[in-house]
N, C-alpha and C positions, 0 to 999 in steps of 0.2 A: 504494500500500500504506500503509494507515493506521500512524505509529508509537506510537500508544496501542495498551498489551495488558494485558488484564484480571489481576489479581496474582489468587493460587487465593485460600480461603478466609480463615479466622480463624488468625493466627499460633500456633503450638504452642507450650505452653512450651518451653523449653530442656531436654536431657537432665539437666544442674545448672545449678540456677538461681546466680548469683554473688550471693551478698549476701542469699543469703535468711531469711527471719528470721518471726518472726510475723505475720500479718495485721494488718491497720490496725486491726479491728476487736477485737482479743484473740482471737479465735477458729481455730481449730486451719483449717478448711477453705477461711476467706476468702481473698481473692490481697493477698498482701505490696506494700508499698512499689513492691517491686523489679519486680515479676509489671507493677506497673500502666504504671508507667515502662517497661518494654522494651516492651511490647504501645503505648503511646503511638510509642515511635520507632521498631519493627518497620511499624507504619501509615503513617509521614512518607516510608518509603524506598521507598512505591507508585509505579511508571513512572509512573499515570493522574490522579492526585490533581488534582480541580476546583482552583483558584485556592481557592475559600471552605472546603473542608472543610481543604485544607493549614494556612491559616492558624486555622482551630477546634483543629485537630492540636496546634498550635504554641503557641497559648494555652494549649492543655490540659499540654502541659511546660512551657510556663515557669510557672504554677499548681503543677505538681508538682515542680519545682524549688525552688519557695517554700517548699511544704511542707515540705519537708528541712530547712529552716533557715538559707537559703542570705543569710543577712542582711549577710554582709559581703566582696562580691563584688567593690566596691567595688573592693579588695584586687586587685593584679593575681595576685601570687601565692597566693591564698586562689582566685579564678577558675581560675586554672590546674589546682590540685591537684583541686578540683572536677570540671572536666572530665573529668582524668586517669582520676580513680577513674571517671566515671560514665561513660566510655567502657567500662571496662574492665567493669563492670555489665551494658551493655545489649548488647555484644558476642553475647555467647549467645543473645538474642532475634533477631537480625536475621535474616531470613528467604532462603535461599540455595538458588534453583531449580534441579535437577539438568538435563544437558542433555536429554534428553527433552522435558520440561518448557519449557526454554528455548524448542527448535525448536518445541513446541507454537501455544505466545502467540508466538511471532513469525512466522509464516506459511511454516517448514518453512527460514529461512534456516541458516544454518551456516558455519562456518570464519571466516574474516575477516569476512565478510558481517554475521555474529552478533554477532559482538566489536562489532563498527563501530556496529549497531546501539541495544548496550548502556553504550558509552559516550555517544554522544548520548542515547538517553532519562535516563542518570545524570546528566550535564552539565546537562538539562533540568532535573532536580527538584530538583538543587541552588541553579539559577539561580530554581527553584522558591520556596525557601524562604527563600534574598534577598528576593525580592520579597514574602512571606509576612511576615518580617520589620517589612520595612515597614507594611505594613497593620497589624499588630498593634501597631506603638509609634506609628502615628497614633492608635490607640484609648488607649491606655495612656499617651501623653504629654498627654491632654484630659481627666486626674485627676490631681488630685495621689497621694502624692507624683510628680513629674512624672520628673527623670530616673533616679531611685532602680530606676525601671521597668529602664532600659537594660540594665546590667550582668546581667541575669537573664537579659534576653532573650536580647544575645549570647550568652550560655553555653549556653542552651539551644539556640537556633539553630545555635552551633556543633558540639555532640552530634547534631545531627539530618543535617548533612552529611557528620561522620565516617560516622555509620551507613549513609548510602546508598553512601558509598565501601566502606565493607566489605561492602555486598553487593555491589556491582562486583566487587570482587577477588575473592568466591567465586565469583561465576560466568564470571567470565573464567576463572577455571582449569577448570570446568567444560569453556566453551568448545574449550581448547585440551590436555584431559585430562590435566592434572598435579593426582593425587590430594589432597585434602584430606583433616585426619583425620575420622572420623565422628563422635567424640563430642562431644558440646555444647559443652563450655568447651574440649578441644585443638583443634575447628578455631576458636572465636573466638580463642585465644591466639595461631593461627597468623594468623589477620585481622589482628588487630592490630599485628604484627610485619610481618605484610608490608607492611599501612598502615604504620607510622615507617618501614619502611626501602625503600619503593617499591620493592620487587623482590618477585619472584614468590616461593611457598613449594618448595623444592627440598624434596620429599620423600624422597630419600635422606638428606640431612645428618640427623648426629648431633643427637638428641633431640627431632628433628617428630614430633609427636603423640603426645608424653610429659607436658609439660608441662603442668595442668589450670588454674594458675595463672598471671601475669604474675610473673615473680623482679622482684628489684631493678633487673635491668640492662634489662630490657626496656622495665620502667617509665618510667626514667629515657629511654631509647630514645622512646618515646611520649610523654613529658611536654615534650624537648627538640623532636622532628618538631609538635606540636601548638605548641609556643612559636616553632619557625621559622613556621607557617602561620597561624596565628592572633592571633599574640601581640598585632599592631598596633590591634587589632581591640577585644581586650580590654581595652586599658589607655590606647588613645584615642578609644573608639566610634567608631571613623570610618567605619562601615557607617552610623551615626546622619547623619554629616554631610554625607556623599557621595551619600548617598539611595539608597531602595531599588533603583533600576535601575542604579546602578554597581555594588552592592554583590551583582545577582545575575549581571552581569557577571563578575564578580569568581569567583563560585563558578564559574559554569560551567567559565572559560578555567581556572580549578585542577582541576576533576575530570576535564575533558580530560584535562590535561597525568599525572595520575594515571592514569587509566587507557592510554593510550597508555605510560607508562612499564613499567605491569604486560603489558599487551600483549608488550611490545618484550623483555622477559625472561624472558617464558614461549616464545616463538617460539624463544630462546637455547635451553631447555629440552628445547623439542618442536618439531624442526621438518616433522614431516608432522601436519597437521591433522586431526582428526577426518572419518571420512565422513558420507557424508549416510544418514540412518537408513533400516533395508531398509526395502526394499515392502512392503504391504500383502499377505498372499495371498489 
């Protein structure tokens, strides 16, 4: 059984878009900033991605990274708050298959089987994007400015792995039927919270899917979980000096460990799994 599965079509915007704001172009109908960048890392978090379009992906954010302004990255703390917010941006774009859908592209598997499934392919395309990494700072360290390059990349590479972890986590809950909210920005606020706090979204607790925005504390929540996982990252490139094949090492054995942790919390949750969907009549 082949584990590439076709992702559906063209990502939809968001039901609210986070950050949105005028067109690039002045114009009322063009797509914003914000529209270009989530459709950019709603693309990166594809199971199937060739080697060569992931890293075109990848250039095409750290490019759009740039464009923002992003000149003083440098900065460990200025990378940080960066990320922070632009997780918290592209959240809403990330594209999160309902189980249907799931059992569809993966050949009717289900229950553990599915989970199991959808952490390895996620594990893949984060180890994905390591090695993507790499290929794009061999291009971009054979111009000057030379390491000026680095710091953009990681950032961006590192928004491009949170994203595919946040579509893991939505669709492991899909998996193992613990509701998500429906609307655009309360289920990416609940991604993200489930992301910093690797446990699953308990949809009973007080105030799931109320919340449209990240509050202070959550923030804070995600900015600290992103500085435990990444910080080393940002503020000694050592994905630059380790080399691309440790460094997608590196992602994979973390989005394992993420999703098996969301796994093991949702099963706390629910534990009779989804059945297999009726027959055909």
């Amino acid at each position: 059984m082949s584990g590439r599965e076709t992702e559906p079509g063209p990502t939809p915007k968001p039901a609210t878009t986070a950050g949105s704001g005028p067109s690039p172009d002045g114009g009322p109908g063009g797509p914003s900033a914000g529209d270009e960048l989530g459709a950019t890392v709603a693309a990166l978090t594809a199971d199937d991605l060739p080697p060569k379009q992931r890293r075109q992906l990848l250039t095409r954010l750290v490019s759009q990274a740039r464009a923002r302004g992003l000149a003083d990255l440098f900065k460990p703390r200025a990378a940080l708050r960066w990320v922070t917010d632009t997780v918290g941006e592209i959240a809403p774009y990330v594209p999160v298959r309902d189980l249907a859908t799931l059992r569809r592209h993966h050949a009717g598997l289900d229950g553990d089987a599915l989970a199991e499934r959808l952490v390895r392919n996620a594990s893949r395309a984060t180890a994905g994007v390591g090695a993507a990494g790499g290929g794009v700072a061999a291009v971009e360290w054979a111009v000057t400015p030379t390491l000026l390059s680095a710091p953009v990349l990681l950032a961006a590479e590192t928004v491009a792995v949170v994203a595919i972890e946040l579509k893991l986590i939505g669709e492991l809950h899909e998996v193992y039927g613990v509701a998500l909210p429906t609307a655009g920005t309360q289920r990416a606020v609940a991604l993200v919270q489930s992301w910093a706090t690797q446990r699953g979204i308990n949809p009973t607790a007080p105030g799931v899917g109320v919340a449209a925005v990240l509050g202070t504390a959550a923030r804070k929540e995600l900015r600290d979980s992103l500085l435990r996982r990444f910080g080393r990252n940002l503020t000694t490139l050592a994905p630059f000096l380790a080399g691309a094949a440790v460094a997608g090492y590196l992602n994979r054995r973390a989005t394992r460990t993420v999703g098996d942790q969301i796994r093991a919390d949702l099963r706390r949750q629910r534990s009779v799994l989804p059945g297999p969907p009726p027959a055909a009549p």
